[in-house]
Structures are given as structure tokens and as C-alpha cells.
C-alpha positions in Angstrom: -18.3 161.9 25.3 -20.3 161.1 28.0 -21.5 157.4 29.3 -22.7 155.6 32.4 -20.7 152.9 32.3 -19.0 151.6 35.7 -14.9 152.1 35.2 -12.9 150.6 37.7 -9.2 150.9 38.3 -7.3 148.2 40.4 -4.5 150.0 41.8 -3.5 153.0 43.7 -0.4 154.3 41.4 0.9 156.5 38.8 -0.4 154.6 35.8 -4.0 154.1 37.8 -4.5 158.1 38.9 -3.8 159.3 35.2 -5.8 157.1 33.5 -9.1 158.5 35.6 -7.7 161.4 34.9 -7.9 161.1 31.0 -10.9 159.5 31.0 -12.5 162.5 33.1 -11.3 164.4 30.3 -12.9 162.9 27.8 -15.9 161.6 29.9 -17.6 163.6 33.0 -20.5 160.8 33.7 -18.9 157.4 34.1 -18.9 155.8 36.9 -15.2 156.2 38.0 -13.4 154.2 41.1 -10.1 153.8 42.1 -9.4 150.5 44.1 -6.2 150.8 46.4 -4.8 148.9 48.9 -2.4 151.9 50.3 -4.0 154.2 53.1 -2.5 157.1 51.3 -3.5 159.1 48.1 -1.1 158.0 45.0 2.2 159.4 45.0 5.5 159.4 42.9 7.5 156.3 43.7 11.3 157.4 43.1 11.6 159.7 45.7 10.8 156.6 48.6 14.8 155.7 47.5 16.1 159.0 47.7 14.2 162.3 49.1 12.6 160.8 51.2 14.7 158.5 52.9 17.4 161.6 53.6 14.6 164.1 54.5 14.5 166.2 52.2 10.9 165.9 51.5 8.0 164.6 53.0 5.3 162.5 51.3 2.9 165.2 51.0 5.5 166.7 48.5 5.2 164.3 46.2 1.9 162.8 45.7 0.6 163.4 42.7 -3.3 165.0 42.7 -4.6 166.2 46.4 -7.9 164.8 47.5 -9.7 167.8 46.0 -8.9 166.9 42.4 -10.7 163.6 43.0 -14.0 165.2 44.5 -14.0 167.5 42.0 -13.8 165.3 39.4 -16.1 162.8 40.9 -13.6 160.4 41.3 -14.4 157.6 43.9 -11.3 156.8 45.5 -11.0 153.9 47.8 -8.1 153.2 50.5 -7.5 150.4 52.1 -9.0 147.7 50.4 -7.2 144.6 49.1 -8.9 142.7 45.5 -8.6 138.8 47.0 -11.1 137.6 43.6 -12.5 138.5 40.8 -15.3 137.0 38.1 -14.5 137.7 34.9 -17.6 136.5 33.9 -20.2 138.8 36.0 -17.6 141.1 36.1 -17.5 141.5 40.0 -14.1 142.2 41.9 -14.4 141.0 46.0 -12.8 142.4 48.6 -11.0 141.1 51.4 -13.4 143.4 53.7 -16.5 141.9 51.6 -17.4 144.6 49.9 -18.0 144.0 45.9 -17.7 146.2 43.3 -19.0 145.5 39.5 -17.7 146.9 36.4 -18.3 147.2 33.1 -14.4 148.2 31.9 -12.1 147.3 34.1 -8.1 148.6 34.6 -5.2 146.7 36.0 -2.7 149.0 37.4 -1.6 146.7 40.3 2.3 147.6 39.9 4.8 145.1 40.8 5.8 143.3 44.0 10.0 143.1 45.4 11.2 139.9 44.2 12.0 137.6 47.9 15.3 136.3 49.2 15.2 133.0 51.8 18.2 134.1 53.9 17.1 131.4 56.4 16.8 133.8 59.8 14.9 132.6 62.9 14.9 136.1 64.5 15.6 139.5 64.1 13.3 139.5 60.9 12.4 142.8 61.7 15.6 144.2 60.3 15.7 142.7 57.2 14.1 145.7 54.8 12.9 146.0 51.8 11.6 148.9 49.6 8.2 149.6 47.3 5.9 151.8 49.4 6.2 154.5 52.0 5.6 152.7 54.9 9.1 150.7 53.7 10.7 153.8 53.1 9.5 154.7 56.9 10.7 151.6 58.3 13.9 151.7 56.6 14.5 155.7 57.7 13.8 155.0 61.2 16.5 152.3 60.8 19.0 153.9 59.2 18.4 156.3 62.2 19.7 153.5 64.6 22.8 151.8 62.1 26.3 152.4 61.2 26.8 150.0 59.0 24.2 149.1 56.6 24.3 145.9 54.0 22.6 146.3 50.5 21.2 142.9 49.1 21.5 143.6 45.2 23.1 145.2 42.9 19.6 147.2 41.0 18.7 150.3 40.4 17.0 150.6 44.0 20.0 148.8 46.0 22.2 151.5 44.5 20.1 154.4 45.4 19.4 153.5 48.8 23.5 153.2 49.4 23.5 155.8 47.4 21.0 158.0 50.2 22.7 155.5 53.5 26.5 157.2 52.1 24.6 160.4 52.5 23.7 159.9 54.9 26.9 159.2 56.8 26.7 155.3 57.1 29.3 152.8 55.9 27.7 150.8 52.9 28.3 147.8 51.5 26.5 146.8 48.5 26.9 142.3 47.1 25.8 141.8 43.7 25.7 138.2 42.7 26.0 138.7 39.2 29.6 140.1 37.1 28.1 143.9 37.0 25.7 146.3 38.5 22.4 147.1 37.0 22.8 143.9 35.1 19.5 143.5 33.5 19.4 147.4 32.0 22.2 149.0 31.7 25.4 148.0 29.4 28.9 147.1 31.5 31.1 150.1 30.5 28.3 152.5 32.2 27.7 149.9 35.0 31.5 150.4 35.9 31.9 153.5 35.6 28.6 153.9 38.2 30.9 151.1 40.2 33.4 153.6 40.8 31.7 156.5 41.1 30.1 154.5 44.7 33.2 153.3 45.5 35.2 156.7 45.0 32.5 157.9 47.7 33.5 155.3 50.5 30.6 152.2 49.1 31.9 148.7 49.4 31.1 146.9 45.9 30.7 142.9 45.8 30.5 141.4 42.6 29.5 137.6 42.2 29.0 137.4 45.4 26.6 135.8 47.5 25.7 135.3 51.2 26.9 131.8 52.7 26.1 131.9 55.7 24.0 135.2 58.5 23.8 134.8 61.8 21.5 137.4 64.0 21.6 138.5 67.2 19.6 141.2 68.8 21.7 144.4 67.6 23.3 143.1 64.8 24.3 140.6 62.0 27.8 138.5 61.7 27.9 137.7 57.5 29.9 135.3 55.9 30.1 136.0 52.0 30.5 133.8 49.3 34.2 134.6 49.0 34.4 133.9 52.6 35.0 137.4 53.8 33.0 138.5 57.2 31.2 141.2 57.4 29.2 143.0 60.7 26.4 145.2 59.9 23.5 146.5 61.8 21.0 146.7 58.8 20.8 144.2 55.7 18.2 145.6 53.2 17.0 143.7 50.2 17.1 145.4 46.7 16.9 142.4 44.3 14.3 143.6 41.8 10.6 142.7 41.1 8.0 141.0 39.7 4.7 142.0 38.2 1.6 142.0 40.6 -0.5 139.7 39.2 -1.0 136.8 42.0 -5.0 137.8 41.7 -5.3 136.5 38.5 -3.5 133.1 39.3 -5.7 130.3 37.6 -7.6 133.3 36.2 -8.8 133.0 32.6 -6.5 135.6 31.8 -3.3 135.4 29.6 0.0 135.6 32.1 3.9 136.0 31.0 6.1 138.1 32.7 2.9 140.1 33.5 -0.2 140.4 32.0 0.1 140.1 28.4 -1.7 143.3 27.0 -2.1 144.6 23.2 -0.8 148.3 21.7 -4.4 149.1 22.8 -3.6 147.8 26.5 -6.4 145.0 25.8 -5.8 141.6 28.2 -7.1 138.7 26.6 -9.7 139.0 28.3 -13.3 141.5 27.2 -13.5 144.7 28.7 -9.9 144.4 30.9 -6.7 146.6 30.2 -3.8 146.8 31.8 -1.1 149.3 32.2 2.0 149.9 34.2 4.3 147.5 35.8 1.8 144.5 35.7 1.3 144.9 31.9 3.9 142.9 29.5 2.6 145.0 26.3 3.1 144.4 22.6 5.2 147.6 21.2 4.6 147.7 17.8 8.2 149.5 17.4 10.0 146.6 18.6 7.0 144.1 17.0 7.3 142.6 20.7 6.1 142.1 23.9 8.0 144.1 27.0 7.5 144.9 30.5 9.1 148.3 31.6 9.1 149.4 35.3 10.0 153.2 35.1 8.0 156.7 36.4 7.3 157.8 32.4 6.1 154.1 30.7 3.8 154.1 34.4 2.2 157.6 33.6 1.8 157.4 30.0 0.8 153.6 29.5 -1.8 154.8 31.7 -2.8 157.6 29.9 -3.3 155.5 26.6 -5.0 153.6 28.8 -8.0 155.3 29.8 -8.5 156.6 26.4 -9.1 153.3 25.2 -11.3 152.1 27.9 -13.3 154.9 26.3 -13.2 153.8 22.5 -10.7 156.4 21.4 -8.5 154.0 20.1 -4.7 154.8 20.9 -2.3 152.5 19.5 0.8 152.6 22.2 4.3 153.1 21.3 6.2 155.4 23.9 9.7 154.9 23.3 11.2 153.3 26.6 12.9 156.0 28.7 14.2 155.5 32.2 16.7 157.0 34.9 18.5 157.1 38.2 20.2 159.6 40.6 23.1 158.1 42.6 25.4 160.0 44.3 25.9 162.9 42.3 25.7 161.2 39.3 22.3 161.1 36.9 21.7 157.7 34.7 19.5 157.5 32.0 18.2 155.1 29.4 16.2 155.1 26.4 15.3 152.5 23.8 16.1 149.2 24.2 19.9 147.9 24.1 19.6 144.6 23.1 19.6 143.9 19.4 22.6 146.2 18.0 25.2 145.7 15.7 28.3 147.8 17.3 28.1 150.3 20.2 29.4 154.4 19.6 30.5 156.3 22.6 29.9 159.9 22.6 31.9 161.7 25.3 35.0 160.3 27.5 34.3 161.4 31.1 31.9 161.2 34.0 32.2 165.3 34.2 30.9 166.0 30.7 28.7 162.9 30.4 29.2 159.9 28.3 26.4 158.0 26.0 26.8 154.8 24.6 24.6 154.8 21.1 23.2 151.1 20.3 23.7 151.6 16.3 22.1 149.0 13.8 21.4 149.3 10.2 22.9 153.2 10.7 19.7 153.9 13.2 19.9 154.5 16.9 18.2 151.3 18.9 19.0 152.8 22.5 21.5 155.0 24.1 22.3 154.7 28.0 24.2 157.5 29.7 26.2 158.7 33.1 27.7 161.8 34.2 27.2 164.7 36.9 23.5 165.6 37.3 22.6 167.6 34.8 25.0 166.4 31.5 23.3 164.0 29.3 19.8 164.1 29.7 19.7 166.6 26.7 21.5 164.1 24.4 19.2 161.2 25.4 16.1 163.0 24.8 17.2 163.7 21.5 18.4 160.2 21.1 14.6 159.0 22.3 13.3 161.6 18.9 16.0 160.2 16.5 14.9 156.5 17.4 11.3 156.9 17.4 11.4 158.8 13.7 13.8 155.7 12.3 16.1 158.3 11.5 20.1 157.6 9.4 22.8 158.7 11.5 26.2 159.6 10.8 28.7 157.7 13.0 31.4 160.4 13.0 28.4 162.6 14.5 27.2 160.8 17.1 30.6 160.4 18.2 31.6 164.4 18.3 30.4 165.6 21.4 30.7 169.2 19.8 28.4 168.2 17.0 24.6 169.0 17.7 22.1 166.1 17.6 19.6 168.5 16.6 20.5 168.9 13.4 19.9 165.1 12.7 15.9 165.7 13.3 16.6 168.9 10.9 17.2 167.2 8.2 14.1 165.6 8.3 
């Protein structure tokens, strides 16, 4: 299949680089750019809260395709250039540097942006972080550098992996939640508590509804008056209070917006000619018979992949069960499915050592399972969780429950 049509991609991320690179698989000719605002080549995102904060790798160890995979595959990529408008009509995106750039199918892969906090500080701004690219993930290294004691703004995924790196990095951590658990929005209580103690076993400070009252700055460092009226001195306060899709280009866009940009199981906006994929896409799953938005490394990559096949006309209907995960400490979460819409819970397993699952069961199917343990314990079980869901599959309860018995044999049976 070969064309001369003019493919853009708006974004410099995971779900961006591999849909050029499925549509250079199917298609040598097109006319394919890449539009990101970044000065670096994409790159994985979960190491920024972990790896790379501690260290242990650098950036060039973790971005995804070097600059010779793009020459070779004629690939224009371009740095350092922010979208400010775009005419659906002539189909022409403008930059802020005023160049232009028309299309003929055009990709939205512009991610998400952190959700913002008002914490109502005159000065001192400087050391209030937060985390989505690498130049955070520099700033907040280099500070961490400088602190002892460093204050986590939110209970999430990433506030709980940047303690998780600061405690490993020998810095006393305290981490306020202003909602009843951690992880609220993903992950079920019984895991979130057992992750709660896991952190605390390791010397983090957990708040629960909790809230900041009151933070005064001076040059060095900040005097904190919680909700519950406890004080607290830090050096470093990093936000970590989740995000939002990226979609403030298409504000007052003729383009349908809810919780993202509302896409098909083809990855088709409402508007002709426009996908989206990624963190900015809130996509019908055909599974669930419902919209979603997902923000995790495997929906990013393959949502994108789907993508750029149907940009092309090879028509891919999307339906990727949801998978996600997260290293703390020296414990491994992971999720797949979706946890909401169950009729009783099974737990497979009874301690952190060996792993435990917690299978979402309704009408005798799995819906989603969501685990903890040591590195390395339950990522078996989940994937085969993640096969037994998406083939609709009967379970037995008194299986799921034996931690001797072999999920594998469910798919089997089949």
C-alpha cells in the first residue's frame, strides 16, 4: 500500500512514534511528520518516576527509536514546536513559531497534562514540582539532591512512586492524600492498604483525608499546617494529583470533547480525517459497550498502533483489554480490566510475599483483577486473568481462589 497523502501526528509520545511506525509498515510513500513540542526524541514515560530519578538510567536508555530509525524510514520529526491552532476545515495546523503544516489525515497523540493545585505561594514557586516530562524529572533530581525532607501532594500512582524513589533514596517522605485510600480512582481498598503499609513499613509518612490548611515559604524551606492541624517542615513539596487529557487546542474546536476527545473503536474524532489515540482519546470499547480514557505505557503503544492502521483504511476495530502497573518499593502493582461493575470480589492468595489478586467476578466471568506482591509474583496470574476476560470465559470460584490451581487450564478448556 502505497499513497501520497500528508499524515501528521500531533505529539511526541509512545502512542504518536508507533503509529508512524505502523503506518511505515504498511505504507513507504506518505508524507509522514511528527509534531512535538519536547526537544528530545520520544521516550518511555514510567521510568521519569523511578529509574531515572535514582540514577540508574539515563534518558538515552529509554527512548524508544534512535534518530536513525526515523531517517530511515523517512520520518519527519519535528522538535520544539508548540500547535497554538488548527483549521479543521483547510486542514492546516499553525505553529507558535509560524510555521504551518497541512494534512490530509491527521493524529492526536497530545497525552495528558498534571492536574494544578492553588496552594496560594508568593515565593519560592521554584520548589513546588511536579512530574510529566524529563526536564521535571531533572528538576525534581537536582532537588532531591539538596532536601531531606520531601512532601508528596497526592496519593496516585506517580506521588507514590516518587516517595517510593525519595525513600530510596534516603530522604524522609511524607505522602497527604485527601481522599479515604491511596490510588483511589484505580485500584480497590484492600490492595490500596496493603500498598499503605508496605510505604509505611519502609519509613513513608501516609495522610489520609488530609489536606493542606495553611504553607508558609521561606527561602530554604516550608512550615505546613495540615488539615488535622499537625505541622510539618519540609524542604521539597512535589505535586502528584493526577491529570487531565491534553486537549486545550481544540477548546471551541468543532470537535467532540468529554473527558478527552471522544474517539470511535476505529480511533475516529467526530471530526473527517482526525484520530486520536493515547491519553487524549476517551474511546468507545466495544467490550465494555463504553467510552473510557486509560492513561497507562500498553493502552499508549497499542491504541497507537490501531491507530495508524486506520488512518490508512485497514480498518481495526480496537478492543485491548485495559492493563496497567506500578513498581513501589519492592513491591509490583498491576491491573487489568476494569473493576467497576462486579457482583462479589475472590481473593486469590493471602500475602504480600506470594502475591495476592483480587478477581472482579460477575455472571461467573472475570471483569478485572488487580494485584500486589514482591516484584516478580502476580504478573503471571494477571496476564492470564487479561486472556480469560477478553475470551468471556466461565470460571470456577473454588479455582480462582486456589493459588495452587493453574489458570491455564481455564483457557484449555476452551
Amino acid at each position: 500500500m502505497n499513497s501520497n497523502k500528508k499524515i501528521v501526528i500531533l505529539g511526541g509520545g509512545q502512542s504518536a512514534v508507533y503509529a508512524a511506525k505502523e503506518i511505515r509498515t504498511h505504507d513507504n510513500q506518505a508524507d509522514l511528520s511528527i509534531i512535538s513540542e519536547e526537544n528530545v526524541l520520544a521516550y518511555e514515560r514510567p521510568p521519569l518516576s523511578k529509574d531515572y530519578i535514582t540514577d540508574k538510567k539515563k534518558l538515552e536508555d529509554f527512548i524508544f527509536f534512535n534518530s536513525d530509525f526515523y531517517s530511515k524510514n523517512n520520518i519527519n520529526y519535528i522538535k520544539n514546536t508548540k500547535i497554538i491552532n488548527i483549521d479543521f476545515k483547510n486542514k492546516i495546523l499553525f505553529s507558535e513559531n509560524n510555521n504551518n503544516f497541512e494534512y490530509d489525515k491527521l493524529l492526536v497523540a497530545t497525552g495528558s497534562v498534571n492536574r494544578n493545585i492553588k496552594l496560594g505561594i508568593k515565593n519560592n514557586d521554584d520548589k513546588i514540582l511536579s512530574l510529566r516530562n524529563n526536564e521535571d524529572s531533572d528538576k525534581i533530581k537536582n532537588e532531591l539532591k539538596k532536601s531531606n525532607k520531601v512532601l508528596i501532594i497526592g496519593g496516585g500512582f506517580i506521588g507514590l512512586e516518587i516517595a517510593a524513589s525519595a525513600n530510596e533514596l534516603g530522604k524522609e517522605v511524607c505522602v497527604i492524600e485527601m481522599n479515604d485510600q491511596l490510588m483511589g480512582r484505580s485500584i480497590p481498598k484492600k490492595i490500596s492498604n496493603i500498598c499503605k503499609e508496605a510505604h509505611e513499613t519502609n519509613g513513608n509518612k501516609i495522610y489520609l483525608n488530609t489536606t493542606i490548611k495553611n504553607i508558609i515559604a521561606d527561602k530554604k524551606s516550608y512550615k505546613i499546617l495540615l488539615s488535622n492541624d499537625e505541622k510539618l517542615n519540609v524542604d521539597l513539596v512535589i505535586v502528584g494529583i493526577g491529570s487531565i487529557a491534553n486537549t486545550e487546542l481544540f477548546k471551541d474546536k468543532d470537535i467532540k470533547i468529554d473527558n478527552g476527545i471522544i474517539t470511535n473503536e476505529y480511533c475516529e474524532t467526530s471530526q473527517k480525517d482526525v484520530y486520536a489515540a493515547g491519553d487524549v482519546s476517551n474511546f468507545f470499547h466495544p467490550l465494555y459497550n463504553k467510552n473510557i480514557r486509560l492513561e497507562s505505557y500498553q493502552h499508549a503503544q497499542n491504541h497507537g498502533i490501531c491507530a495508524g492502521k486506520n488512518i490508512l483504511g485497514i480498518k481495526e476495530v480496537y478492543n485491548n483489554i485495559p492493563w496497567m502497573w506500578s513498581d513501589q518499593l519492592n513491591i509490583n502493582i498491576q491491573l487489568t480490566g476494569l473493576c467497576d461493575d462486579f457482583e462479589k470480589i475472590l481473593q486469590r492468595g493471602d500475602n504480600i510475599e506470594e502475591g495476592i489478586i483480587d478477581f472482579f467476578i460477575k455472571d461467573n466471568e472475570i471483569k478485572g483483577a488487580c494485584g500486589i506482591g514482591l516484584k516478580g509474583k502476580i504478573g503471571r496470574d494477571i496476564k492470564l486473568a487479561s486472556k480469560i476476560l477478553e475470551k468471556g470465559l466461565k470460571i470456577d470460584a473454588a479455582n480462582i481462589v486456589n493459588k495452587n490451581f493453574n489458570l491455564s487450564k481455564i483457557l484449555k478448556k476452551v
